[in-house]
C-alpha positions as CSV (number, residue, x, y, z in Angstrom):
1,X,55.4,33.8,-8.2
2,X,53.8,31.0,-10.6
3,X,49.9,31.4,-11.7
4,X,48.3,29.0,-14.4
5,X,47.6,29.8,-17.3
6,X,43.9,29.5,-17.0
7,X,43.6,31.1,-13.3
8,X,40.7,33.3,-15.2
9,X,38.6,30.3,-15.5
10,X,38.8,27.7,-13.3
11,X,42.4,27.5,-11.6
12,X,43.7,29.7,-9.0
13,X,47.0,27.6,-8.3
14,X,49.6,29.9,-7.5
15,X,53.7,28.7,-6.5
16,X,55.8,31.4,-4.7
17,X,59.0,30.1,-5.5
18,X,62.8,31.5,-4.3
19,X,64.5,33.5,-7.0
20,X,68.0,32.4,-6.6
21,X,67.9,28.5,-5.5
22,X,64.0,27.9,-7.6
23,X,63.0,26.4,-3.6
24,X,59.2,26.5,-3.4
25,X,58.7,28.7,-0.7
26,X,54.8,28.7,-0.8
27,X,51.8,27.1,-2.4
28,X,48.5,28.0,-3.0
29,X,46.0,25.9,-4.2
30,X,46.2,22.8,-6.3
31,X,46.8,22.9,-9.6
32,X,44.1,20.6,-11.9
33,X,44.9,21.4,-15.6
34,X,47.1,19.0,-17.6
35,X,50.1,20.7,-19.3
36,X,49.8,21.0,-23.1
37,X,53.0,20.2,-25.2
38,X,51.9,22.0,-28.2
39,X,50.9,24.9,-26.7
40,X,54.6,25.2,-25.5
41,X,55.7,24.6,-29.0
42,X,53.1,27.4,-30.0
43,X,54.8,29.8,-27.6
44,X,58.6,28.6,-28.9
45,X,58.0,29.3,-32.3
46,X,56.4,33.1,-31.8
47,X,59.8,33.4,-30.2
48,X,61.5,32.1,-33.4
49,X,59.3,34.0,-35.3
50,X,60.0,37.6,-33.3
51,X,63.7,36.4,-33.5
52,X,63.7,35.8,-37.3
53,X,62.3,39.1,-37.7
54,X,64.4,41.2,-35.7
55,X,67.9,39.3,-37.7
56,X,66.7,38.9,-41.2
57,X,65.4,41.2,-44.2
58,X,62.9,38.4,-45.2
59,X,59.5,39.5,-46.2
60,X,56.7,38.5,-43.8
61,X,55.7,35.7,-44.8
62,X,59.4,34.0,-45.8
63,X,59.9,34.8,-41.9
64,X,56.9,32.9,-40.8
65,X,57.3,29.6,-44.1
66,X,60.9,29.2,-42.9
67,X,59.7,29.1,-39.0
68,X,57.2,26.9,-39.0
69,X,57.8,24.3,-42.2
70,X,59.0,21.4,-39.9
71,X,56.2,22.1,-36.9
72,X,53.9,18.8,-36.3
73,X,50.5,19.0,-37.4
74,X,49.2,19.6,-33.7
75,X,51.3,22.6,-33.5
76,X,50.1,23.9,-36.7
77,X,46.9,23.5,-35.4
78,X,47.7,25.9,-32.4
79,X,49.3,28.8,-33.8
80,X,47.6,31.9,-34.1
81,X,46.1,32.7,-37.3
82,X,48.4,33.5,-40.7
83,X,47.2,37.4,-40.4
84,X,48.1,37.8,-36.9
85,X,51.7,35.8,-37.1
86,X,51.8,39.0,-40.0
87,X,51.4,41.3,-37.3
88,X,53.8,39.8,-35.1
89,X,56.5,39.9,-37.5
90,X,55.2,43.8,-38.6
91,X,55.3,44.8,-34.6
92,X,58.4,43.3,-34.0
93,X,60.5,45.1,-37.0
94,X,58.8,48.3,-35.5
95,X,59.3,47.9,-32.2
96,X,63.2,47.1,-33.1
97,X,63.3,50.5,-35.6
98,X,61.4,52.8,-33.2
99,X,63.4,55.8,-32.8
100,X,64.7,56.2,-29.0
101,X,62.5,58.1,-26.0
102,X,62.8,62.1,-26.8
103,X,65.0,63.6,-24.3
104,X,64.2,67.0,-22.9
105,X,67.8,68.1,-24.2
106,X,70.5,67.2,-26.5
107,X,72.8,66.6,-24.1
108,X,70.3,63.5,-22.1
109,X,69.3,61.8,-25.9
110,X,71.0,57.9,-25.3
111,X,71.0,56.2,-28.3
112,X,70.5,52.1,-27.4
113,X,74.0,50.4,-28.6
114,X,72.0,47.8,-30.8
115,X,69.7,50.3,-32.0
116,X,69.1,50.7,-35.7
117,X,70.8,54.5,-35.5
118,X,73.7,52.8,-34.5
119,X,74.3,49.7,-36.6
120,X,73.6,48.9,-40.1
121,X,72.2,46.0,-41.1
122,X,73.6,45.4,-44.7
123,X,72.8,41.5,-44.8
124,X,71.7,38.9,-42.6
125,X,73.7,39.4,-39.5
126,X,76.0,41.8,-40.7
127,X,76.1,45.2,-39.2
128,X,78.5,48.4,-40.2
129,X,78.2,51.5,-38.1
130,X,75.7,53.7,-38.9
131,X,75.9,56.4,-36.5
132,X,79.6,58.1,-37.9
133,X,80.0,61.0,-35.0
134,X,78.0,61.7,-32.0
135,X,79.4,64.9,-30.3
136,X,76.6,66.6,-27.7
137,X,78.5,69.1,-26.7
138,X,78.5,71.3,-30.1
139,X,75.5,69.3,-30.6
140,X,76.6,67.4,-33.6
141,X,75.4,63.9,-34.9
142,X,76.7,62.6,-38.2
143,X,74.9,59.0,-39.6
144,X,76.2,57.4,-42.9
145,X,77.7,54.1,-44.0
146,X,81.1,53.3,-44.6
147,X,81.2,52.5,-48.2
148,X,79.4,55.8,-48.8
149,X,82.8,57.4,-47.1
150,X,84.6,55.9,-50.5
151,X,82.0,57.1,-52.2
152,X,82.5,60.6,-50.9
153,X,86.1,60.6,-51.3
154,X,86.6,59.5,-54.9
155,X,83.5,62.1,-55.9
156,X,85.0,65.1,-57.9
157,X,81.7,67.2,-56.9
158,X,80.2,67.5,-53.8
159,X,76.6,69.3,-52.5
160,X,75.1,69.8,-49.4
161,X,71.5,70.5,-48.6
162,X,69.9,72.0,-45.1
163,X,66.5,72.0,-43.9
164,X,64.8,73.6,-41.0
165,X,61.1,71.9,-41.9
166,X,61.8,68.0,-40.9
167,X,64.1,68.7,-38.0
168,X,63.4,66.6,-34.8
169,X,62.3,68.7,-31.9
170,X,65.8,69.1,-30.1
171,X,67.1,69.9,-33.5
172,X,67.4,73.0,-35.5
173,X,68.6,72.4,-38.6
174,X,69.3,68.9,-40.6
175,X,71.8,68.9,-43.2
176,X,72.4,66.2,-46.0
177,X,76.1,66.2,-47.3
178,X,75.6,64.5,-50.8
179,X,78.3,63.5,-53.6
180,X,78.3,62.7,-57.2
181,X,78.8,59.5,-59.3
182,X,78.1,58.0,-62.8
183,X,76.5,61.5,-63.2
184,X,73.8,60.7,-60.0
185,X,73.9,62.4,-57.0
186,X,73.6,60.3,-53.9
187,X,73.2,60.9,-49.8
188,X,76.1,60.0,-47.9
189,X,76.0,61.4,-44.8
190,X,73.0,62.7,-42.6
191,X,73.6,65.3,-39.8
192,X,72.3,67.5,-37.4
C-alpha cells in the first residue's frame, strides 16, 4: 500500500499495489499534490549521510561537508537543519555500535556478522576480525585484533588482569590478557 505524503492534511490518496508484478490492484482516492524533486533529493542525501557514517571515521560534520558540497541551492534549502543532520550522523554510529539484544543465556547470545564485536574497522572500509574465539559451550569469548597477536608473541612479559565489577550480566568474570613493549603495557586480548 502507497499513501501521500501529506494524507495528514489534505490528501487521503491511497494505491494498493501487487508486491511481486508492482500491478495496481486498487485505488483510493485521487491524488492532488504535485511531486517535489528536491524533497526527493532531501531524502537521498540523509541516506548518503547515514551511509557515510556507518563506513567512515570522519568527524560529524566532514560526513555531512563531503555529502552535501555539490547539492543545488533548492536542496540546500530543504535539508534539515545543521544540528539535526548532527544527530543523524550521532544516531546512526550508535545505532551501528549498539551492543546486541541480552539473551537470557550464554548459550542463545548471536552476535550480528557485521556487528562492530565482530569486525574491526581500522580505516575506511577495511575490517580485521575482532571477535578472536567464540566458544558457548565452556562459555568463552576472546576479542582482540590481529596485529595485537604480534604484539603478544614478540612480548618477553606478559600480565593478565580479571574483574568481577564490569562483567555483563551473563558473565562472571572479564579478564584482560595484556603484554609489554617499549617498556608500556598494552591490552591485547579481551575475554570472558
Amino acid at each position: 500500500m502507497w499513501r501521500c505524503e501529506h494524507k495528514d492534511y489534505s490528501c487521503r490518496a491511497r494505491i494498493h499495489t501487487d508486491a511481486i508484478t508492482g500491478d495496481v490492484l486498487k485505488n483510493l482516492s485521487d491524488h492532488n499534490q504535485d511531486s517535489n524533486a528536491a524533497k526527493i533529493e532531501v531524502v537521498r542525501t540523509v541516506t548518503a549521510v547515514k551511509r557515510r557514517a556507518d563506513d567512515t571515521n570522519e568527524g560529524t560534520t566532514q560526513v555531512i561537508n563531503h555529502t552535501v558540497q555539490n547539492l543545488a541551492q533548492a536542496v540546500q534549502g530543504q535539508l534539515p537543519s545543521g544540528h539535526a543532520m548532527k544527530k543523524v550522523v550521532r544516531r546512526q554510529r550508535v545505532r551501528k555500535q549498539a551492543p546486541p539484544p541480552m539473551a537470557g543465556r550464554l548459550q542463545d547470545l548471536i552476535i550480528p556478522p557485521d556487528s562492530a564485536y565482530r569486525l574491526y574497522k581500522y580505516q575506511p572500509g577495511l575490517f580485521e576480525p575482532f571477535l578472536l574465539a567464540e566458544h558457548p559451550g565452556p562459555d568463552v569469548i576472546l576479542f582482540g585484533r590481529n596485529q595485537n597477536l604480534d604484539l603478544l608473541e614478540r612480548s618477553k612479559r606478559l600480565y593478565i588482569d580479571g574483574t568481577f565489577r564490569i562483567a555483563p550480566r551473563l558473565f562472571s568474570q572479564v579478564l584482560v590478557l595484556l603484554a609489554e613493549e617499549h617498556g608500556r603495557v598494552h591490552p591485547i586480548i579481551y575475554g570472558r
